[in-house]
C-alpha angles and dihedrals in degrees: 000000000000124000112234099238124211105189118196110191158139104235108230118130105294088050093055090050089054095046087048100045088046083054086052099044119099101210099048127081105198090213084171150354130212125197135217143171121274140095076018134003118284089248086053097052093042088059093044086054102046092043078053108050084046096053085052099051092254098110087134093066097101111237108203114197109238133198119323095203133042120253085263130034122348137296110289092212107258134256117298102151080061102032105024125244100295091033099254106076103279082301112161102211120176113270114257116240090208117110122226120257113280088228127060119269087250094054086044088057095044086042087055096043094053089048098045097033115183091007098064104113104189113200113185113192091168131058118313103237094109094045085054094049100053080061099051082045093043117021094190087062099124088055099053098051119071090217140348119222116194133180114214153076133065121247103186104335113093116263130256104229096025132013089256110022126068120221093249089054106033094060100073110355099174088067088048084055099057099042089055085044094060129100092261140113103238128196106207125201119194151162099286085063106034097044088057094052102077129193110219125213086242088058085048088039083057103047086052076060108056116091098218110092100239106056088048086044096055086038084058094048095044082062090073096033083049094061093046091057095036088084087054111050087019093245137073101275139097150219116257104222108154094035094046090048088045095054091047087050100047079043095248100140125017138225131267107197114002121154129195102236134154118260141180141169133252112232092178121131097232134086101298098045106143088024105147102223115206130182096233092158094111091065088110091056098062086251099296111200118280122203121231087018115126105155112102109202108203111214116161130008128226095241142356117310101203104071097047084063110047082046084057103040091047098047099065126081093235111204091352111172091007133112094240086074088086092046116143107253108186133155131209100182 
């Protein structure tokens, strides 16, 4: 049996490991993709996916382009000292023929839905502005998607753009507030989880050598995401948010240590504005139940991550008997 998948990005590096791990996986169904800015704009992350899902031999799964701004304010302009200039390393891939979706990636999420109701898993690994939005569009929303997956946030781990808040969430926290408001159970994946789940260069140097498109093309891509972290760990790696994010929420590895809190975001204007609030008092408890409480904070993963999805990534005949086979793969960086 296979999960019918609505994925909601901003297509950087990270982004491209989890599309193409949810391509690769045997139990997800990818039914539609949103896009929003970022790591990169919406626009640009609506032409990385399509070029992807080319490459991989998926051009029929519908992209939908999502909100450009966040629900406040105005996009800050991506990433590019993290995910290069076009969001995938300075990677050249072959332009997609495929044209976007005629509707908005939040009408596509309320449409399928509609259409899957009580199957739809949505998983969101960008800002939260278009999941927002489907439940401004559709208030019955919750009812209607079997679970929600969202990277972002940091429980007790320091943030990445702030020391409290974490790039997903920092980017437009009213509409993180909104989705962690909802009547939903929400599985939440954040940095105390991602930043511990760490890509080798022996796990990049195997991807170069796969002969299928997609896995040379994400190794190229990791080069440039390596020498971003490697200021970080202090050696070319990297952490592994959105797949890590995709395989919890396809139900591929599971969870440690993850408690059912309640959680909520700060939209305040001072220094801790995006910070992801959860209620993680009952640590010494051992997380007694806590009623109200849906949102499920990940913190820490049964085994290693990495391995599981190299295995993945490399076990799939990415764009076989397609044209995108032959596809230009080239890297400036």
């Amino acid at each position: 049996m296979t999960a019918p998948i609505y994925l909601d990005c901003d297509t950087g590096i990270d982004d491209a490991l989890a599309l193409a791990y949810l391509l690769a996986s045997p139990t997800a169904e990818v039914v539609g993709i949103g896009t929003v800015s970022g790591n990169v704009s919406a626009a640009a992350g609506a032409r990385n996916t399509l070029d992807l899902l080319a490459l991989a031999g998926a051009a029929d799964v519908p992209v939908a382009l999502g909100a450009h701004d966040p629900l406040v304010g105005s996009f800050a302009g991506g990433a590019p000292w993290v995910h290069g200039e076009n969001g995938i390393g300075e990677v050249s891939l072959a332009p997609s023929a495929a044209p976007l979706a005629a509707e908005s990636a939040a009408e596509m999420l309320v449409r399928l839905a509609r259409s899957h109701p009580g199957a739809l898993r949505v998983l969101a690994i960008g800002p939260l502005t278009n999941i927002a939005e489907a439940l401004r569009l559709e208030p019955a929303l919750p009812s209607l998607v079997e679970s929600v997956t969202v990277m972002g946030g940091a429980a007790l781990a320091p943030g990445n753009i702030t020391p409290v808040a974490e790039a997903n969430i920092w980017h437009d926290p009213e509409a993180a507030a909104i989705v962690l408001a909802a009547e939903w159970d929400v599985t939440l994946v954040p940095l105390d989880v991602t930043m511990a789940s760490v890509l080798e260069e022996p796990h990049r140097q195997a991807l170069l050598a796969s002969s299928a498109p997609v896995p040379r093309a994400l190794g190229e891509m990791l080069g440039y995401y390596f020498r971003f972290y490697e200021g970080i760990y202090g050696r070319p790696c990297s952490a592994m948010h959105d797949p890590l994010a995709a395989a919890l929420a396809v139900g591929a590895v599971k969870p440690a240590l993850a408690p059912v809190v309640r959680a909520a975001v700060d939209t305040s204007d001072g220094p801790s504005r995006g910070q992801t609030v959860c209620d993680l008092r009952g640590l010494y408890a051992g997380y007694p139940e806590v009623k109200g409480a849906r949102c499920r904070v990940v913190l820490s993963l049964e085994e290693d991550f990495a391995a599981h999805l190299v295995e993945t990534l490399l076990g799939f005949p990415f764009g076989a008997g397609s044209e995108s086979t032959t596809a230009a793969l080239t890297s400036a960086g």
